[in-house]
C-alpha positions in Angstrom: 5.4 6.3 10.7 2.7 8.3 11.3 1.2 8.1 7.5 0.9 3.8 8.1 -2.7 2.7 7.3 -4.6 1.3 10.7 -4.4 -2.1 9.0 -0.5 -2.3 8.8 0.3 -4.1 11.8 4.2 -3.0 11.4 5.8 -0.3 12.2 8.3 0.5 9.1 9.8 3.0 10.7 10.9 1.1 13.6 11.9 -1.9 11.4 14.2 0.3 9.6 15.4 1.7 12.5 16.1 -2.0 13.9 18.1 -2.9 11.0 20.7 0.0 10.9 21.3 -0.1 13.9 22.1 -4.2 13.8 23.9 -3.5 10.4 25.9 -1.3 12.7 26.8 -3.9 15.5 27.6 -6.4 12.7 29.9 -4.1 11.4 31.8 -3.2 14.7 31.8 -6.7 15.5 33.5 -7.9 12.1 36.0 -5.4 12.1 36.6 -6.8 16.0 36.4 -10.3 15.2 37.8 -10.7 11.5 38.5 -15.0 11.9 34.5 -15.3 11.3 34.7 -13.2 8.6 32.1 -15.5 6.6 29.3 -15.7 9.2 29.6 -11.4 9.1 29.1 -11.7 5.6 26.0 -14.1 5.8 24.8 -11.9 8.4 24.9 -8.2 6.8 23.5 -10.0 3.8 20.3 -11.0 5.9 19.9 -7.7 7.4 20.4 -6.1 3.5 16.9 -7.6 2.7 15.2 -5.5 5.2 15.1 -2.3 3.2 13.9 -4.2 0.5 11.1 -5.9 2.3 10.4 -2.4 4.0 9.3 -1.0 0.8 7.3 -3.6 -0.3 5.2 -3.5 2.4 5.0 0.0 2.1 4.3 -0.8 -1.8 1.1 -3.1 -0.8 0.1 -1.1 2.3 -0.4 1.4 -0.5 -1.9 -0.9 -3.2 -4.6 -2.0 -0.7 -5.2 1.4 0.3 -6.4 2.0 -3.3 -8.1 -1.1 -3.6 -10.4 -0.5 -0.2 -11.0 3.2 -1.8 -12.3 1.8 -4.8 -14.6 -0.4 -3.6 -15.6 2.1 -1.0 -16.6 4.4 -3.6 -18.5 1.5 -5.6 -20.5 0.4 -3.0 -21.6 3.9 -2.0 -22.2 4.3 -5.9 -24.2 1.2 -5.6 -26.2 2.6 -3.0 -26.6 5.7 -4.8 -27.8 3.9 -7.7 -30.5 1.7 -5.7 -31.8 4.9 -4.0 -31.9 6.9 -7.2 -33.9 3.9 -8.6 -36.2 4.0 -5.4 -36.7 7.6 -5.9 -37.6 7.6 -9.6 -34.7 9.7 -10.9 -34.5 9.8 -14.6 -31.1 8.2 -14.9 -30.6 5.9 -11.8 -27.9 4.3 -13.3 -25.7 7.5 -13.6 -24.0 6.9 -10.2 -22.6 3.9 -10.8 -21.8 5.2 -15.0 -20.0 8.1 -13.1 -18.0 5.7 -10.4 -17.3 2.7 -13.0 -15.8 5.6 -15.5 -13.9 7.4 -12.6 -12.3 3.9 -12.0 -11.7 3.6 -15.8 -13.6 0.8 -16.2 -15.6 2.6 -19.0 -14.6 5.4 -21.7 -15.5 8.7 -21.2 -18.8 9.6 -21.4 -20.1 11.9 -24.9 -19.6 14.9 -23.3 -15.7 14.4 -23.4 -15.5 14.1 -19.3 -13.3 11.5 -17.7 
């Protein structure tokens, strides 16, 4: 899946590709082999939890994403903030204003912006 964060060590795609195709062969083989009809059924119900853990992986890949972003983008407001201070600016602190309310971690400032 060519859209997987670097950090996701599985390949989705290929999990779900694993999974049809096994869901497949159990099916063949149940129809072939009907006397173990209760071991078929244990066995597609198994392979029925793949899709779902699938998306929840794709579901956290996703929610971590956001979560390394946001603190990407406070630290470099942090930095911001520490320079500005180091430089005199009038309002050092705006950086880090600007990032907590972008987050929504603060209301919107007086001017009405987000």
């Amino acid at each position: 899946m060519p859209d997987t964060p670097s950090h996701v060590k599985v390949n989705v795609q290929e999990v779900r590709s694993r999974n049809l195709a096994a869901r497949e062969i159990v099916s063949n083989l149940s129809a072939a082999m009907p006397s173990v009809e209760d071991l078929w059924v244990r066995l597609y119900a198994a392979l029925a939890d793949v899709p779902v853990l699938v998306s929840e992986i794709r579901r956290l890949a996703a929610a971590l994403s956001k979560v390394r972003r946001d603190r990407a983008n406070l630290v470099a407001a942090g930095r911001a903030t520490l320079k500005a201070e180091r430089d005199a600016e009038p309002d050092p602190l705006y950086y880090l204003r600007d990032e907590l309310r972008a987050q929504g971690y603060l209301p919107p400032d007086v001017w009405g912006r987000s």
